[in-house]
C-alpha positions in Angstrom: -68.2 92.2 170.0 -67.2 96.0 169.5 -64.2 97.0 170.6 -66.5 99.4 173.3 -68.1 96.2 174.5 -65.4 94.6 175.3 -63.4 97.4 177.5 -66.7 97.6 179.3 -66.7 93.5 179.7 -64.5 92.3 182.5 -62.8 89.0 181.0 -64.1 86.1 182.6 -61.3 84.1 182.5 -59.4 86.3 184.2 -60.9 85.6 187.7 -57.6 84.6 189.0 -57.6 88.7 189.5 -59.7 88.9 191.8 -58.2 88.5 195.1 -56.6 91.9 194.4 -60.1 93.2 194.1 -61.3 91.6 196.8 -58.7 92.7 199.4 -59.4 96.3 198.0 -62.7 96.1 198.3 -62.3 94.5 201.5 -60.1 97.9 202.5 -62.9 100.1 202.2 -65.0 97.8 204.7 -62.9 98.4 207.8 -62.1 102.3 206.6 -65.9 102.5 207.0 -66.6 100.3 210.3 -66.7 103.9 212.4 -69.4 105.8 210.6 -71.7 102.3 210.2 -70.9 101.5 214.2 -72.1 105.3 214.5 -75.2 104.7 212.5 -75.7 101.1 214.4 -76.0 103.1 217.6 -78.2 105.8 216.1 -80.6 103.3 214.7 -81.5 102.1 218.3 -85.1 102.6 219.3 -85.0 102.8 222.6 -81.6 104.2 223.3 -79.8 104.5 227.0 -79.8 107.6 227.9 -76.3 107.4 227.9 -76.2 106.4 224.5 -78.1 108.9 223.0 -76.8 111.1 220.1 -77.8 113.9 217.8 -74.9 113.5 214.8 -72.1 111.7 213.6 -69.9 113.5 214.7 -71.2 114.1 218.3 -71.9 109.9 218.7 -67.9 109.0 217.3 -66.9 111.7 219.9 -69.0 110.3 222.8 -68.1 106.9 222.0 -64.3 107.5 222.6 -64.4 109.5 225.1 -66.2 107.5 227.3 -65.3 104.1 225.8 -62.1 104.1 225.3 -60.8 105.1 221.1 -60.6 101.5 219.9 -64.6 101.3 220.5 -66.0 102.6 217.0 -63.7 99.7 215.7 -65.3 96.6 217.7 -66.3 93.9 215.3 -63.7 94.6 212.4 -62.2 91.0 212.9 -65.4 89.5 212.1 -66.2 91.9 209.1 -62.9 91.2 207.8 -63.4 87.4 207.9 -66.6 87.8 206.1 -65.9 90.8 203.6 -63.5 88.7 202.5 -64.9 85.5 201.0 -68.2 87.5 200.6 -66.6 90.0 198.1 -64.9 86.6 196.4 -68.2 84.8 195.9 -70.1 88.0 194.8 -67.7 88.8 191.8 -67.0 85.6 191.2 -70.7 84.0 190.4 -71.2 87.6 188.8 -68.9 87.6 186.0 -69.5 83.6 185.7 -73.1 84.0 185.4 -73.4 87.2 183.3 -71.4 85.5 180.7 -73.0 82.4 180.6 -76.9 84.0 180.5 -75.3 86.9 178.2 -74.5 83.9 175.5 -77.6 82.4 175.8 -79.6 85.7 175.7 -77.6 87.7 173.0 -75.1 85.3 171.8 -72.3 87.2 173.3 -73.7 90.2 174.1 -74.3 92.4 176.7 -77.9 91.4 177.8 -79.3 93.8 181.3 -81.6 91.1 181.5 -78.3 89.0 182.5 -76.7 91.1 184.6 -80.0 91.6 186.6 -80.4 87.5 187.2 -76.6 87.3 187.8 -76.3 90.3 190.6 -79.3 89.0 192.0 -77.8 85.3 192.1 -74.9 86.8 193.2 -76.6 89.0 195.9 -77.9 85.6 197.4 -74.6 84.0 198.4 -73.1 87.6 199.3 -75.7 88.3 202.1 -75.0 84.2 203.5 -71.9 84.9 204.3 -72.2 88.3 205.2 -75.8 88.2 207.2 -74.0 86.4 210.3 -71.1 88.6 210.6 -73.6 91.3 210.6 -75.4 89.9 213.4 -71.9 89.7 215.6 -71.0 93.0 214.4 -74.3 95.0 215.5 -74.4 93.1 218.9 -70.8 93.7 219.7 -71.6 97.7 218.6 -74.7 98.5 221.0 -74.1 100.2 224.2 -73.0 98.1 227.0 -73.0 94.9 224.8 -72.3 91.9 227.3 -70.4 90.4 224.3 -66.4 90.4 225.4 -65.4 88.9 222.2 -66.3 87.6 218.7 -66.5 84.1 220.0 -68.1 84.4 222.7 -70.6 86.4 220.8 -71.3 83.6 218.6 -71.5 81.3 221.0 -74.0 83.0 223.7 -76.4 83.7 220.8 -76.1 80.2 219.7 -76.5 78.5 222.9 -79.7 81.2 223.9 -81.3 81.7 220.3 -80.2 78.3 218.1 -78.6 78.7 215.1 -81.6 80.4 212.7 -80.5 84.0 215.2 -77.8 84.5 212.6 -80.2 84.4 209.5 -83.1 86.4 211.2 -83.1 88.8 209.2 -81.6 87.8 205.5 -84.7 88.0 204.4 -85.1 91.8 205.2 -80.8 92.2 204.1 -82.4 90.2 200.6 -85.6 93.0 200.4 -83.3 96.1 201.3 -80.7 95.5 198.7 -82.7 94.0 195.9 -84.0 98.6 196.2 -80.8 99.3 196.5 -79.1 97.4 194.0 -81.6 99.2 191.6 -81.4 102.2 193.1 -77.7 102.2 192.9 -77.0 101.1 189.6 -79.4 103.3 188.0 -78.3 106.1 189.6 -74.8 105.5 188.3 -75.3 104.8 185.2 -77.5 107.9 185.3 -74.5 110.2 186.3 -71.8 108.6 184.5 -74.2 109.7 181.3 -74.0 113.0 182.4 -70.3 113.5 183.4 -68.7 110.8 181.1 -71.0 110.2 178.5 -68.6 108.4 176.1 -67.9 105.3 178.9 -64.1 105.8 179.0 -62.0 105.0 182.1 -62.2 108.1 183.9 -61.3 107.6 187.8 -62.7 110.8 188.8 -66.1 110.0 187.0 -66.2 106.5 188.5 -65.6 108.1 192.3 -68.2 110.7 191.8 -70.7 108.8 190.1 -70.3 105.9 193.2 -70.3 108.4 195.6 -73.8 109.6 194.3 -75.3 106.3 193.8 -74.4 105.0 197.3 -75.9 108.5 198.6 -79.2 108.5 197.0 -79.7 104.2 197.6 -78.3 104.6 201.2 -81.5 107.2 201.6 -83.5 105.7 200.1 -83.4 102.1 202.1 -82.6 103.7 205.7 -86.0 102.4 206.7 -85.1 98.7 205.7 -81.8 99.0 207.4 -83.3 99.8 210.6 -85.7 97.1 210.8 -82.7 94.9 209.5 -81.0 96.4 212.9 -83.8 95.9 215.0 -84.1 91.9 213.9 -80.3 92.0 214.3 -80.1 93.4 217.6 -83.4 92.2 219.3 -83.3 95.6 221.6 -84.8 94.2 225.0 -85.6 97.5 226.0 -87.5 98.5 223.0 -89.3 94.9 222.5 -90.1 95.5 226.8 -91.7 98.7 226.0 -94.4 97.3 223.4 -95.3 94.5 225.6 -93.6 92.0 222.8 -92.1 88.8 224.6 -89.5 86.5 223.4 -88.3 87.5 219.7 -89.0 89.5 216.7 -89.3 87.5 213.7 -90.5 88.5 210.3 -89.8 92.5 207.8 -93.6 93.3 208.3 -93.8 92.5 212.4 -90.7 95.0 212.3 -91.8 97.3 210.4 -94.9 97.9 212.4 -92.7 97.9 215.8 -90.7 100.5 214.4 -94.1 102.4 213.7 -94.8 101.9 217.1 -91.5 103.0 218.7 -90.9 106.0 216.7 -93.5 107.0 214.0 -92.4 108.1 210.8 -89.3 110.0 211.5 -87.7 106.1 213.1 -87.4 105.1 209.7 -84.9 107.5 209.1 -82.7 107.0 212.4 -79.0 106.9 211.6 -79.5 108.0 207.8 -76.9 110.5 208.1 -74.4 108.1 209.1 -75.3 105.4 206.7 -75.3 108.0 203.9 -71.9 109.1 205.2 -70.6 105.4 205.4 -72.1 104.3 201.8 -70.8 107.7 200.2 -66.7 106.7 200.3 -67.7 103.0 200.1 -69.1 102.9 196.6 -66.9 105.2 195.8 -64.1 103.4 196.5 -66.1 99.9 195.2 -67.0 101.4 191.3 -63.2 102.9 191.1 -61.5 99.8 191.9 -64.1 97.7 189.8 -63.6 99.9 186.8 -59.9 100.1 187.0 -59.3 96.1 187.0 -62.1 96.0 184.2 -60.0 98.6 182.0 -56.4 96.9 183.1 -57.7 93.7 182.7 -59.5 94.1 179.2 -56.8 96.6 178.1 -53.9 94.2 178.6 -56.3 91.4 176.6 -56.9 93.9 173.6 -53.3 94.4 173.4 -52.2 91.0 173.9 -54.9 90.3 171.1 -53.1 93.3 168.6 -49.2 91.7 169.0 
């Protein structure tokens, strides 16, 4: 393996590394909770009319004001819980299976083949841990959620809607980021040829690169987040208004709701603020990945050289 290959290969046996990661990565999860609790409330269908908001900007403002200016934040204890070990699996089975389907591929190599199967793989037990905390979170955002806490979140939508309410919609969180996994990583690796073509750790090029990618993806899968939000939420109001009883199952039956409810232009409800939340969390995600991958494989080179 080239000295190039292997700054650009984290070291698998240095996994013991990543909690640091993790908790950094973590980090930009709760820095973000605001603008995605924005975009939660903006993706509603049939919003209150006191919950009804034409920006960013003007829905964080209204949210305070009238809610009192720990509301944007609601749900960060159960993001945190689940960023956490989420982040740790997702790295984890990454590096573990890129290297073992990178030997068998290309003997060593650095086979996209592999990484494809092992972010996938990876993708999988990611979205397990994270799908239920995403259910809590986007109940405990709407307006006037009768949730008081986490718990008794949990618990209500247990009793009322069993246990498969928490997974309702991985399937759709599995279809929306497989796009924007390839999205993502193409756009990247796309810009990263353009502003650092010879692959060397460059922070700035790694934060404007991310910020890019997560733009153009977020974009790009808005309409899959929002039926991801509607199967999340189950909106009475907007289920009421369709003449559909009981609960919305399935990506296709909310697709076609979401048709129904707002035509076109609802597939697009709350991209500004999921543009705006994806923008500083990539960006923060590919700087922190490719400064542990440079430390990490710089101090092995070295170690290698004395």
């Amino acid at each position: 393996m080239s000295e190039q290959e292997q700054r650009l290969h984290f070291p698998p046996e240095r996994l013991s590394e990543q909690p640091r990661n993790v908790v950094v990565l973590q980090w930009e999860h709760e820095l973000n909770l605001a603008a995605l609790n924005s975009a939660t409330r903006m993706q509603s269908l049939q919003p209150d009319p006191k919950a009804q908001y034409r920006s960013v900007y003007e829905a964080l403002k209204k949210i305070v004001l009238t809610e009192g200016f720990w509301r944007p934040l609601r749900g960060i204890n159960v993001t945190m819980l689940g960023a956490g070990p989420a982040h740790a699996m997702y790295f984890a089975c990454y590096e573990k299976m890129k290297k073992s389907l990178s030997d068998t591929f290309q003997h060593g190599g650095n086979s996209h083949l592999a990484n494809g199967i092992a972010g996938s793989v990876a993708t999988l037990l990611h979205d397990a841990v994270m799908n239920p905390a995403e259910v809590v979170k986007q109940r405990m955002q709407m307006f006037n959620s009768p949730y008081k806490s986490v718990l008794a979140c949990i618990r209500t939508v247990q009793k009322t809607e069993g246990f498969g309410a928490f997974y309702r919609s991985y399937t759709t969180q599995l279809t929306m980021n497989v796009p924007f996994q390839a999205i993502h990583f193409i756009t990247y690796e796309f810009m990263q040829e353009q502003i650092n073509p010879h692959r060397e750790y460059n922070p700035r090029s790694h934060i404007v690169s991310g910020a890019i990618a997560g733009a153009v993806a977020a974009a790009a899968t808005t309409p899959l987040d929002v039926c991801k939000t509607l199967l999340n939420t189950q909106e009475n109001m907007a289920l009421s208004s369709v003449n559909i009883s009981g609960h919305l199952t399935g990506m296709v039956n909310a697709f076609k709701t979401v048709y129904q409810l707002g035509g076109v232009s609802g597939y697009f409800r709350g991209v500004q603020a999921r543009v705006i939340y994806q923008m500083p969390s990539t960006a923060i995600a590919w700087s922190v990945y490719e400064f542990f991958k440079y430390f990490l494989t710089k101090h092995k080179l070295e170690k290698r050289a004395s």
